[in-house]
C-alpha positions as CSV (number, residue, x, y, z in Angstrom):
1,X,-123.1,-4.6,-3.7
2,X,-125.0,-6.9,-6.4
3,X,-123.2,-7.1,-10.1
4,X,-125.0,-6.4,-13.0
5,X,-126.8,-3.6,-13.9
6,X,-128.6,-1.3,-11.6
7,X,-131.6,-1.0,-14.0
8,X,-132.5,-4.5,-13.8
9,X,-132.8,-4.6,-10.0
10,X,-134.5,-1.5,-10.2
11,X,-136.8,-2.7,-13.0
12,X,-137.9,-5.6,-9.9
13,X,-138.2,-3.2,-7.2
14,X,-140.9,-1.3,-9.9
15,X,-142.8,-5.0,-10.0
16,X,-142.9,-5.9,-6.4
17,X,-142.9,-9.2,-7.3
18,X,-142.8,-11.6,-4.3
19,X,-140.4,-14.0,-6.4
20,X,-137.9,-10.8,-6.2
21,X,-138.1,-11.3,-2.0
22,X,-135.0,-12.4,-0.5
23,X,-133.2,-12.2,-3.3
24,X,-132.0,-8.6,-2.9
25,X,-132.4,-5.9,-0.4
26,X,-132.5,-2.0,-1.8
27,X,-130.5,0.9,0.0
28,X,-132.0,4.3,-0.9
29,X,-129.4,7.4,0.2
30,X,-132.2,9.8,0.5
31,X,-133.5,7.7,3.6
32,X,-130.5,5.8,4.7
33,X,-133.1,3.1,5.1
34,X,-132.9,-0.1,3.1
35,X,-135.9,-2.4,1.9
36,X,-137.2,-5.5,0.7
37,X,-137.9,-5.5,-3.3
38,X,-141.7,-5.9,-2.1
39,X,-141.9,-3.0,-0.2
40,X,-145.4,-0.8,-0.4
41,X,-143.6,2.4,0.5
42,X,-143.3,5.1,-2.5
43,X,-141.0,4.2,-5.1
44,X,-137.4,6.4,-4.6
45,X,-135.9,7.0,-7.5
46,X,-133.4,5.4,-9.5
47,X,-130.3,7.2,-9.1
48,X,-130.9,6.8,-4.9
49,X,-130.7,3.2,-4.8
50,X,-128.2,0.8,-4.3
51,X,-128.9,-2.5,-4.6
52,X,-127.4,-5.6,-1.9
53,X,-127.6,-9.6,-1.9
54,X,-127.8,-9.6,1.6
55,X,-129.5,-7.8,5.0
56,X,-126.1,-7.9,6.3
57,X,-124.1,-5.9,3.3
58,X,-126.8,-3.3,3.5
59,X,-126.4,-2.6,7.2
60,X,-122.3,-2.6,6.7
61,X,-122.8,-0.1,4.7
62,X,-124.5,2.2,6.6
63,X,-128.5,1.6,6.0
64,X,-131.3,0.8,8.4
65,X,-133.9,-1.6,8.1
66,X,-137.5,-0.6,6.9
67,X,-140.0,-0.6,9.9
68,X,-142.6,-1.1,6.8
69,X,-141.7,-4.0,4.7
70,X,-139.3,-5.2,7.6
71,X,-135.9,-6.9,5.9
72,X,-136.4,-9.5,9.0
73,X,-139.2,-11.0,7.4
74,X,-137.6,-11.8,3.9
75,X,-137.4,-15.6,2.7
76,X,-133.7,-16.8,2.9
77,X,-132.1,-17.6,-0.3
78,X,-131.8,-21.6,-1.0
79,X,-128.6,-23.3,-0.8
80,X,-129.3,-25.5,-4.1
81,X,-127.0,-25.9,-7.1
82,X,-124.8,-23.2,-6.0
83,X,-121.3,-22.6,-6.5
84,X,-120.5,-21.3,-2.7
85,X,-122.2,-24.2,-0.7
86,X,-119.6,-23.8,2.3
87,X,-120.7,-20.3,2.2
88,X,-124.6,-20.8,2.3
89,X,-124.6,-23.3,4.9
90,X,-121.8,-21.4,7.1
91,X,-125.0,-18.6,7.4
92,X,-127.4,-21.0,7.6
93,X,-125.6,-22.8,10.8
94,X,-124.7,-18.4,11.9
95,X,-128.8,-18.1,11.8
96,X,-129.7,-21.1,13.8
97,X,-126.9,-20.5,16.1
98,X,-126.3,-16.8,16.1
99,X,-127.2,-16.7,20.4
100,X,-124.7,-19.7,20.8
101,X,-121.4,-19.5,18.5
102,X,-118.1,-17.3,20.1
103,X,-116.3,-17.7,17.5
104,X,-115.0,-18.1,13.7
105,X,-113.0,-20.9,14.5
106,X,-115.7,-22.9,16.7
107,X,-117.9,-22.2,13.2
108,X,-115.2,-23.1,10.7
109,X,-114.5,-27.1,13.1
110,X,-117.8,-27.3,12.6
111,X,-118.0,-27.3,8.4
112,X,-114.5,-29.0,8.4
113,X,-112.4,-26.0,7.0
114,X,-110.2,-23.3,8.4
115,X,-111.6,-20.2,9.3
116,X,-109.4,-18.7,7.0
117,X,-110.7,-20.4,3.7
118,X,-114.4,-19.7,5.7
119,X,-114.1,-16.3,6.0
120,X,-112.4,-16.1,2.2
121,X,-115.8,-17.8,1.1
122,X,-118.3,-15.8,3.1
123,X,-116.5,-12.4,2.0
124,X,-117.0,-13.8,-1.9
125,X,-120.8,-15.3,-1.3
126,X,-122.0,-12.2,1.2
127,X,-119.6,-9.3,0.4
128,X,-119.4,-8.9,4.6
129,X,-117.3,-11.5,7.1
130,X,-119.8,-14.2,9.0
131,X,-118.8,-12.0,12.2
132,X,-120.7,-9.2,10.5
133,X,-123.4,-11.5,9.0
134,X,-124.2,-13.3,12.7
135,X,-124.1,-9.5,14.3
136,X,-127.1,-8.8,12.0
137,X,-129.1,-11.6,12.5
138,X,-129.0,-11.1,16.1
139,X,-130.0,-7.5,15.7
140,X,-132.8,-8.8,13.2
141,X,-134.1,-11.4,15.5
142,X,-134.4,-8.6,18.2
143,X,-135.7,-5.8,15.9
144,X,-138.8,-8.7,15.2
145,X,-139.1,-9.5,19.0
146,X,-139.2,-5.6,20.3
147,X,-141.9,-5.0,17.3
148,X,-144.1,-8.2,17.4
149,X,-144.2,-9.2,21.0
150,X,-144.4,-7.4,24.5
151,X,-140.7,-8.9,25.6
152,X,-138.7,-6.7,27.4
153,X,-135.9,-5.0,25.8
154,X,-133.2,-7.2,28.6
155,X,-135.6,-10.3,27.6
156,X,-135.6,-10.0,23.5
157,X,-132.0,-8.7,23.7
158,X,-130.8,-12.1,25.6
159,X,-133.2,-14.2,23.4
160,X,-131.7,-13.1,20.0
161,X,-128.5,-13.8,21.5
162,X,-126.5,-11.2,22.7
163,X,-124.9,-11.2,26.5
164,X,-124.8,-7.7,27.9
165,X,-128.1,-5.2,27.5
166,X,-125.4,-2.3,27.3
167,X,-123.8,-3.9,24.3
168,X,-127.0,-4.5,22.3
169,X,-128.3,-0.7,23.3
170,X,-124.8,0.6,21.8
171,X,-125.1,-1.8,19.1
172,X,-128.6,-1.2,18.3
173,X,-128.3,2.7,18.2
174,X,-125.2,2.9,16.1
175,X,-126.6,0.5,13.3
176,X,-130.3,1.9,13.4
177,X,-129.9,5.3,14.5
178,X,-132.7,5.1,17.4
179,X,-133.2,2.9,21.1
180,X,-134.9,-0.4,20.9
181,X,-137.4,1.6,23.3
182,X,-137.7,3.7,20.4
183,X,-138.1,1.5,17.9
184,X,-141.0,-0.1,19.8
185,X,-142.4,3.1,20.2
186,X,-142.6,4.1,16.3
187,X,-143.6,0.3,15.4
188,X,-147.0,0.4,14.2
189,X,-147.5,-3.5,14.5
190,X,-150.1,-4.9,17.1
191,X,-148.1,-6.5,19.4
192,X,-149.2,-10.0,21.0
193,X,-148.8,-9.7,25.0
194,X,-146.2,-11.4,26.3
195,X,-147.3,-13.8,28.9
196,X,-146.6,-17.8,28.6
197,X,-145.9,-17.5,24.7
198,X,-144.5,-15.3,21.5
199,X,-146.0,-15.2,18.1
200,X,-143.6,-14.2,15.2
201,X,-144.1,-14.4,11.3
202,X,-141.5,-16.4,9.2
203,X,-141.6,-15.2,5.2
204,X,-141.7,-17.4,2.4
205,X,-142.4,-16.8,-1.8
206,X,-145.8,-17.4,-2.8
207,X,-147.7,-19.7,-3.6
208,X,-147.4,-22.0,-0.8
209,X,-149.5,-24.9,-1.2
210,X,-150.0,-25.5,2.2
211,X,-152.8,-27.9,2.7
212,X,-150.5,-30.3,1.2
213,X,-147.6,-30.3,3.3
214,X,-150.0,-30.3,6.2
215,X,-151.9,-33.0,5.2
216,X,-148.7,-34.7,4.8
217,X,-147.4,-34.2,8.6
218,X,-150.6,-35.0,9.7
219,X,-150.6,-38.0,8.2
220,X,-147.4,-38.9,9.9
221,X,-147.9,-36.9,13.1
222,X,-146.6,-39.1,16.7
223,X,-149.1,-38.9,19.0
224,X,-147.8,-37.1,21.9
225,X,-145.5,-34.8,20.1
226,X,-147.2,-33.7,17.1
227,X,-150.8,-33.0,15.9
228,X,-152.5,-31.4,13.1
229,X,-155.8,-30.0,13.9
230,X,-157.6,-26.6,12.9
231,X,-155.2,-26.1,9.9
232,X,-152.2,-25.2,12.3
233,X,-149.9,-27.7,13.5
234,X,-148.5,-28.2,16.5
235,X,-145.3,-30.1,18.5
236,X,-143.5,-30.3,22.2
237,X,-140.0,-29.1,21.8
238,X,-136.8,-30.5,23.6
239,X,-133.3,-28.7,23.3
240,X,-130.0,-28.2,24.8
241,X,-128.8,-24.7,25.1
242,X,-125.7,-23.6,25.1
243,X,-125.6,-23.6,29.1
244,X,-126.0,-28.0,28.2
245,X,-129.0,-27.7,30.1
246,X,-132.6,-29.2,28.7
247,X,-134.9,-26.7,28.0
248,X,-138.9,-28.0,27.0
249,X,-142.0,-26.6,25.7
250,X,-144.3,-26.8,22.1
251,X,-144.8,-24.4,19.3
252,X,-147.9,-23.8,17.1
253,X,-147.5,-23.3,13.3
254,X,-150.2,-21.3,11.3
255,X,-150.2,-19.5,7.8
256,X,-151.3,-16.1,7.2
257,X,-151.7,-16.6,3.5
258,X,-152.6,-12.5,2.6
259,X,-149.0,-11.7,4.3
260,X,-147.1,-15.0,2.5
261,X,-145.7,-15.9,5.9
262,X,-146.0,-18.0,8.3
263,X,-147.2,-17.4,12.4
264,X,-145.3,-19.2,14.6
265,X,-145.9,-19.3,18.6
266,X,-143.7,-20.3,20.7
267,X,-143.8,-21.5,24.6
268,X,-142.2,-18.7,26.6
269,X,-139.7,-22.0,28.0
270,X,-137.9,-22.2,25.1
271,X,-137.0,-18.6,25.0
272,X,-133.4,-19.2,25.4
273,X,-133.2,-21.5,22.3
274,X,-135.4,-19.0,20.0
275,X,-132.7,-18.9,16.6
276,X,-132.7,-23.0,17.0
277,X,-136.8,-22.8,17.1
278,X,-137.1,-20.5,14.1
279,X,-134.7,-21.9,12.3
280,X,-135.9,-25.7,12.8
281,X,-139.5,-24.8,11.7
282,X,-138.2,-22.6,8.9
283,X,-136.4,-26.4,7.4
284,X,-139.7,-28.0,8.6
285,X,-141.4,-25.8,6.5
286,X,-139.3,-25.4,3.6
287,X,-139.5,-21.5,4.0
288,X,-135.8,-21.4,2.4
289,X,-137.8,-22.7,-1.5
290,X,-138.2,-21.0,-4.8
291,X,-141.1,-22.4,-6.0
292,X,-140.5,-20.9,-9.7
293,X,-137.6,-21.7,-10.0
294,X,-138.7,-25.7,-8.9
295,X,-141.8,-25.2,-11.3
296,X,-140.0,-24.7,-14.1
297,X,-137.7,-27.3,-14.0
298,X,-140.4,-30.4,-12.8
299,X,-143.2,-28.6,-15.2
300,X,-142.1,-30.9,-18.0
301,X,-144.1,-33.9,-14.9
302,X,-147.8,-32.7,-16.6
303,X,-147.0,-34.7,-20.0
304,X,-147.3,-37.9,-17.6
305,X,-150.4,-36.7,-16.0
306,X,-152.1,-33.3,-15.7
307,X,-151.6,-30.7,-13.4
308,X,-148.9,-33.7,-11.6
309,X,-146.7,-30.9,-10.8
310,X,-148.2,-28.2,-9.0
311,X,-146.5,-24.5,-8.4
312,X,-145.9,-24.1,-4.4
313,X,-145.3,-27.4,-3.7
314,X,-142.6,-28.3,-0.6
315,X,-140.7,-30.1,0.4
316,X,-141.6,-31.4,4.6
317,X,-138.1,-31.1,6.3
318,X,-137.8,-32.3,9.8
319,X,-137.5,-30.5,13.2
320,X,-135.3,-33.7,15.4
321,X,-133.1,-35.3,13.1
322,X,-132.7,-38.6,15.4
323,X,-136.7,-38.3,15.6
324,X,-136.7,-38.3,12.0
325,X,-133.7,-41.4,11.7
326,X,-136.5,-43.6,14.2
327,X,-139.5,-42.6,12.2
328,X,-138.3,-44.1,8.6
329,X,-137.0,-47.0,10.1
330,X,-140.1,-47.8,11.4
331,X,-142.2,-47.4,8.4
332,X,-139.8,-50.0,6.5
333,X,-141.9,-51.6,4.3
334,X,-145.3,-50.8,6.0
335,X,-147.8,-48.4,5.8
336,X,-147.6,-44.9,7.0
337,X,-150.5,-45.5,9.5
338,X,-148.8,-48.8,10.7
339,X,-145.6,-46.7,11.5
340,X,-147.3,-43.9,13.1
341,X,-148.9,-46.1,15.8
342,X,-145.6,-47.7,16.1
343,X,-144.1,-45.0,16.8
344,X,-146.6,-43.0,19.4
345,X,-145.8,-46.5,21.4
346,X,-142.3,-45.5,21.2
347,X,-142.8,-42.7,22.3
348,X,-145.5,-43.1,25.0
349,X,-142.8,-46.1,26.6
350,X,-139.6,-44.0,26.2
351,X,-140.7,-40.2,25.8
352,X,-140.0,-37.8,28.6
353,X,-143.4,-36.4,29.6
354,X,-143.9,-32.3,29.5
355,X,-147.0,-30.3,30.5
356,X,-148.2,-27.9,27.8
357,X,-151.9,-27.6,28.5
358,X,-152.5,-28.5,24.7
359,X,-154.6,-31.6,24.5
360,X,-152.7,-34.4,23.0
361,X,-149.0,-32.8,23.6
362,X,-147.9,-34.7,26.7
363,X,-144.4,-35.8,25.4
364,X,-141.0,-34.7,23.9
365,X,-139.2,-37.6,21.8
366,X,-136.7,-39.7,23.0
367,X,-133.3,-38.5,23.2
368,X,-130.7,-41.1,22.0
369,X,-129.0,-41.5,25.0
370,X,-132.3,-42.5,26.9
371,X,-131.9,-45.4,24.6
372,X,-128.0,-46.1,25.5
373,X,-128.7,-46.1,29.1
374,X,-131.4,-49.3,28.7
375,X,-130.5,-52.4,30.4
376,X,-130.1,-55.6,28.5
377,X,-131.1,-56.4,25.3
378,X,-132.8,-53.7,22.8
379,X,-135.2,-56.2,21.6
380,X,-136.7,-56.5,25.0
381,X,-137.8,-53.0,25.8
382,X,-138.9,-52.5,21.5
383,X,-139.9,-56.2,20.7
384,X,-143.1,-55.6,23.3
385,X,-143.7,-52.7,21.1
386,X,-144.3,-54.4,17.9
387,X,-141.1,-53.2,16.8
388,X,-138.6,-56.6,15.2
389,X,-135.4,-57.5,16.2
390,X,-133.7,-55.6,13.2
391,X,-135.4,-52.1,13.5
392,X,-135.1,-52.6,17.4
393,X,-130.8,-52.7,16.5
394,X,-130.9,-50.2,13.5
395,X,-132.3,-47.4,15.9
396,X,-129.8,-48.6,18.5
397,X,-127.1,-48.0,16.3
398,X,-128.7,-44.6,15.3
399,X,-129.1,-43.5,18.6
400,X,-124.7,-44.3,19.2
401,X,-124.4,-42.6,15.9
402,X,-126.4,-39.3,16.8
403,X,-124.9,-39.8,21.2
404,X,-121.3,-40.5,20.0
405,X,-120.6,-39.3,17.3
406,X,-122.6,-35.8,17.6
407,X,-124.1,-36.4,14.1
408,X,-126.4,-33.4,12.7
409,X,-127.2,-34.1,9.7
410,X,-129.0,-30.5,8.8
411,X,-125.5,-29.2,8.5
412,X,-123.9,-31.6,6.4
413,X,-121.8,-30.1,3.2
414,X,-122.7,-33.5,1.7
415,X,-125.6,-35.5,1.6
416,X,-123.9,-38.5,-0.4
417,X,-121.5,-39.0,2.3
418,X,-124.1,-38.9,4.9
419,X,-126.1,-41.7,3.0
420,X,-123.0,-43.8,2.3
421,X,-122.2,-43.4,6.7
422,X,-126.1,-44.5,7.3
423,X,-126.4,-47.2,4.5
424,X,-123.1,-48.5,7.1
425,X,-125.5,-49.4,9.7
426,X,-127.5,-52.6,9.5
427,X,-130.6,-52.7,8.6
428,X,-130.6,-49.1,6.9
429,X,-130.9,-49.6,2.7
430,X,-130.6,-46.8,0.2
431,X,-134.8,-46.3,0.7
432,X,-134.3,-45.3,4.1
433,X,-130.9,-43.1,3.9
434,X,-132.3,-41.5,0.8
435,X,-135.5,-40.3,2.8
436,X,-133.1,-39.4,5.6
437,X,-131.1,-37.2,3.3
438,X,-134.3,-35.6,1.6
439,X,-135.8,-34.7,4.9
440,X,-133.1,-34.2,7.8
441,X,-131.1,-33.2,5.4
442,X,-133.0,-31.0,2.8
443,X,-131.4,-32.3,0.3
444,X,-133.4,-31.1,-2.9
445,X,-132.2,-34.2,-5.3
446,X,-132.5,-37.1,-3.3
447,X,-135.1,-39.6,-5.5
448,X,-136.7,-42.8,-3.8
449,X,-136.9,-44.8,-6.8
450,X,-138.1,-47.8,-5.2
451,X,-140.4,-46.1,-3.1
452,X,-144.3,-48.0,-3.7
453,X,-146.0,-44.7,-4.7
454,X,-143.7,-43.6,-6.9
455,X,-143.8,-46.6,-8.4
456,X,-147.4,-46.7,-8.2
457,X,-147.6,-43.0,-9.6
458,X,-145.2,-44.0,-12.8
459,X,-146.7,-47.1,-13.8
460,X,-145.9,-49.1,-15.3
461,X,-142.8,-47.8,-15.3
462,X,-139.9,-50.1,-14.9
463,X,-137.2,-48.8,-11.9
464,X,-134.7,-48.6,-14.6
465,X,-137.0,-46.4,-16.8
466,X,-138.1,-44.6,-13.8
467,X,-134.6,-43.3,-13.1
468,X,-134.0,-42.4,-16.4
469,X,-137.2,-40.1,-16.5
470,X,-135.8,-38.5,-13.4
471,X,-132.8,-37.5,-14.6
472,X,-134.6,-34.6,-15.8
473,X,-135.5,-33.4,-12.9
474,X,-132.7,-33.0,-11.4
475,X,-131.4,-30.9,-9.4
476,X,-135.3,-31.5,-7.4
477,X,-136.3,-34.6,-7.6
478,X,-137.2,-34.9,-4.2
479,X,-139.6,-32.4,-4.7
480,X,-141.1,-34.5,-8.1
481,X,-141.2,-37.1,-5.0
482,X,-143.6,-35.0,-3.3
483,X,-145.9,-34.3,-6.5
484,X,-145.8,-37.5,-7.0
485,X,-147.0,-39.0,-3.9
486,X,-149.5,-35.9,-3.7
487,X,-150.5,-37.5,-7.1
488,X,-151.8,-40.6,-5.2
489,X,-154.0,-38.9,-2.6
């Protein structure tokens, strides 16, 4: 349960501020149901409430999610500046990867600790074990697919990760009280028919200024994989599951601003790497922010200029971190449309194609190894390309880095020691690693003080002075990046 004093929590409940969402999850005993603090249903009383940090500690002690405000769609909380980082990003990794990890121990290798000090750190940060946590996102994930799409029970059950339909029945009951047939049956959402695709909704914490981080992937968008176009964006997929086989297909992005989340479809193809999808587009998306709590620390950035630093702003994550690696090498020192034609001719030579019946999605990016396995020397098959000698053997050695050495950089504990391995390779400067870490990465702080428009924006600015102003906007700075580069258009 949540320290402090119950009075305060309940004192947010009685808002329903959206800035409260995700933040805390209220149990009331006369119910046994447990809600988001947004939640339009009447307002239980005081002395019934009990108050939790997570979705998990709720249902370990005995509640049942909400079919109103539905605890599934809550933001997640963001991993900045906080004391239990291992902790954070241990749920994270549990999220993305609740259908594919056995075990503590495969979990723990993975963060570079012993699942004893991992479990020790969960039980402080979440009040339940990660084995507890990952059993409710799996049973969240399926509670969202029997109420929003027309999956099969056997079909949502596998999806959200669990292996035998008779476990996730017995499961299901004993946590909720009722069937998943049942719970279909009371849901009073409009399903979408399952046929080739799913649509689900993703929460965030208003306002989300999302003309801006659209604009922004659209502006960089590889032809092929990625367009922009009706204010939704779109992208082919390409995964490994856990069965190392290659699954395909492309999702659609849209916000449904009155319901501060956002829509996500999704090819029926990938259904087998769904918690890998959702969690990828919720990093794309920077779903995980608290734009207060960013506001007020970069609000100080309207003395330079007005209205510089706007509320909502996010930060654009990535969905393919090698994809991501290629892309800021190849707009070194030249202009973001330059480097978006360079790389939909990397793409359209080395791309494996995939049939989506969406105009302009024809191709999934290059996996590394489809690099490796070229004959010869790199700068033949990129030189024709347009791409120089150097770039050509900086994404080389990116591609060994990501093949060999099974680099994700989305789960990294430490962003510093991820820029200090890239700036290793040739041909990669701290512009470049610094972009990497801001956007594969998500790593709130990163600053590109060398970066033209930021320069531009802070005329006339010396670098030195520049990173003296920023040291007041730490720990976002990344995100004053953003403001500042909106600044410009």
């Amino acid at each position: 349960m949540l320290k402090g004093k119950a009075s305060q929590y309940y004192l947010a409940l009685k808002s329903k501020d959206a800035r409260f969402d995700g933040r805390f999850f209220v149990g009331v005993k006369s119910t046994g149901i447990y809600c988001r603090p947004v939640c339009r249903a009447k307002k239980p009383k005081e002395e019934n409430c009990t108050f939790f940090e997570t979705a998990a500690e709720a249902e370990q002690a005995g509640f049942r999610p909400c079919l109103q405000c539905r605890p599934e769609l809550a933001p997640g909380l963001a991993p900045v500046d906080s004391t239990a980082v291992l902790a954070q990003k241990a749920a994270r990794i549990l999220e993305e990867n609740c259908s594919e990890i056995e075990n503590l121990q495969e979990l723990a290798e993975l963060l570079g600790c012993s699942d004893r000090h991992l479990r020790r750190a969960f039980a402080t940060e979440y009040n339940v074990s990660p084995v507890q946590y990952m059993q409710t996102c799996r049973l969240l994930l399926a509670k969202s697919l029997l109420t929003d799409t027309g999956l099969s029970v056997l079909d949502a059950a596998m999806a959200a990760g669990f292996g035998s339909l008779r476990r996730f029945n017995d499961l299901f009951l004993k946590q909720y009280h009722l069937s998943p047939t049942q719970l279909r049956k009371q849901a009073t959402t409009e399903k979408n028919q399952f046929r080739d695709t799913i649509t689900l909704k993703l929460g965030y914490r208003p306002p989300y200024i999302w003309k801006q981080i659209l604009d922004f992937l659209s502006q960089r968008a590889i032809q092929g994989v990625e367009k922009v176009e009706d204010g939704e964006y779109y992208r082919t997929v390409r995964h490994v599951n856990k069965d190392k086989k290659i699954v395909c297909g492309w999702i659609k992005v849209g916000n449904i601003e009155s319901k501060n989340a956002l829509s996500l479809t999704v090819s029926a193809s990938l259904l087998s790497v769904l918690p890998q999808v959702l969690s990828k587009v919720k990093r794309l998306f920077d779903l995980y922010c608290e734009p207060q709590t960013v506001y007020e620390t970069l609000e100080i950035m309207n003395d330079i200029k007005e209205n510089l630093c706007m509320l909502g702003i996010r930060l654009p994550g990535c969905f393919d971190d090698f994809e991501l690696c290629v892309r800021a090498v190849l707009g070194q020192q030249i202009t973001v449309k330059a480097a978006t034609t360079l790389a939909g001719r990397f793409v359209k030579t080395f791309g494996e194609p995939i049939e989506t019946q969406i105009e302009g999605l024809c191709y999934t990016f290059p996996a590394p190894e489809s690099l490796l396995e070229l004959k010869g020397e790199i700068n033949e098959h990129l030189g024709p390309l347009g791409i120089i000698s150097t770039r050509a053997k900086t994404i080389l050695e990116l591609a060994r880095l990501f093949n060999v050495q099974k680099t994700e950089l989305a789960m990294t504990l430490n962003p510093e020691e991820e820029i200090k391995i890239l700036t290793e390779i040739p041909g990669i400067g701290q512009w470049t690693a610094q972009y990497i870490a801001m956007r594969a990465c998500g790593w709130a702080d990163a600053f590109l003080e060398t970066d033209h428009g930021v320069k531009k924006a802070l005329a006339p600015r010396t670098q030195k002075e520049i990173l003296e102003l920023a040291e007041s906007w730490r720990p976002f700075r990344a995100y004053a990046v953003m403001n500042l580069w909106n600044s410009l258009d």
